[in-house]
N, C-alpha and C positions, 0 to 999 in steps of 0.2 A: 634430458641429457644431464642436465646438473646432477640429479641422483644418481646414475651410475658415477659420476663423477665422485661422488662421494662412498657412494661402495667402494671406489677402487682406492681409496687413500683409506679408507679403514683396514683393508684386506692387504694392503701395505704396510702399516703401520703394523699390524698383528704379524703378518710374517717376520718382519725385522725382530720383535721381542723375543721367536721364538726362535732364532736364528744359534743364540749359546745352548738352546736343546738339545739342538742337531749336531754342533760341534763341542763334544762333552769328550776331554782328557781320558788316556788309556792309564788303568793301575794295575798293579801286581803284587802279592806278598811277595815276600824274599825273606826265607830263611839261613842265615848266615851259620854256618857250621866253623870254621875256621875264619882269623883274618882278612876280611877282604877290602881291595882297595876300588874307589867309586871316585873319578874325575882324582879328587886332590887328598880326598879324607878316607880313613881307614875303617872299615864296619868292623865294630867286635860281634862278635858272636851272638845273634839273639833271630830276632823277628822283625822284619821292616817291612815298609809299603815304597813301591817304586811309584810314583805319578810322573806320566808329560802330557801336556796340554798339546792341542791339533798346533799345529806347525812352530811350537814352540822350539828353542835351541836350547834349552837343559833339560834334566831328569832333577826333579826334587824328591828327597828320602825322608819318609817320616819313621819316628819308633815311637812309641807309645801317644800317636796323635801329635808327636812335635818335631819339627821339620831339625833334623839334623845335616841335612848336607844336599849342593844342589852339584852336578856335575853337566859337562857341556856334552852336547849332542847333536846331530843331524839328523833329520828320514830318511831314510831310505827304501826303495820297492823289492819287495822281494819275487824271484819269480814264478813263486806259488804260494798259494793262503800257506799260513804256519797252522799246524794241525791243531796247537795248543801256544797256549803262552808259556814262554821260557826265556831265562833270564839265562843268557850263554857268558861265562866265564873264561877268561886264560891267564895263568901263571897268576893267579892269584889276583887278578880284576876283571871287572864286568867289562865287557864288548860290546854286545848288543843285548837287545829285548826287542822278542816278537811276541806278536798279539794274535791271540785263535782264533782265528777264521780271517785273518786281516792279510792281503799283502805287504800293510807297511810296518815299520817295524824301525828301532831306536838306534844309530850305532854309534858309542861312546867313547870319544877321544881320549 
């Protein structure tokens, strides 16, 4: 009995490490054609990367590998997979971001 005992805190312990595997952040490029505005900060024109972390409450924007701006966020379900990822804009800022093949998806204050 001791040995299963002891399998089962090994087989524990390896689950737990691999538990940030499993929940591993949604990214997305973004390419910005016109001024666009993200929570509080203004994108100019170029190439970004959108990331948010599993139940995280922002969106952080990287451009060239360095984090230029984080904006606040909630999840939300949506009520069917998104066919693709898309970064949905209006009047000149991001709203949401849905992830392909995901029901959840990012919506931006």
């Amino acid at each position: 009995m001791r040995i299963q005992g002891k399998y089962l805190v090994t087989f524990a312990a390896v689950a737990m490490m691999s538990l940030p595997v499993w929940a591993r952040g949604e990214s997305t490029p973004y390419l910005v054609d016109t001024p666009t505005q993200i929570g509080s900060t203004s994108l100019q024109p170029g190439q970004y990367e959108l990331k948010v972390e599993p139940n995280s409450d922002h969106v952080t924007v990287y451009r060239d590998g360095k984090e230029v701006a984080t904006a606040p966020c909630q999840w939300i379900t949506l009520s069917k997979k998104s066919p693709e990822t898309m970064v949905q804009t209006a009047q000149g800022r991001v709203t949401e971001i849905d992830f392909g093949g995901k029901t959840e998806a990012v919506k931006l204050s």
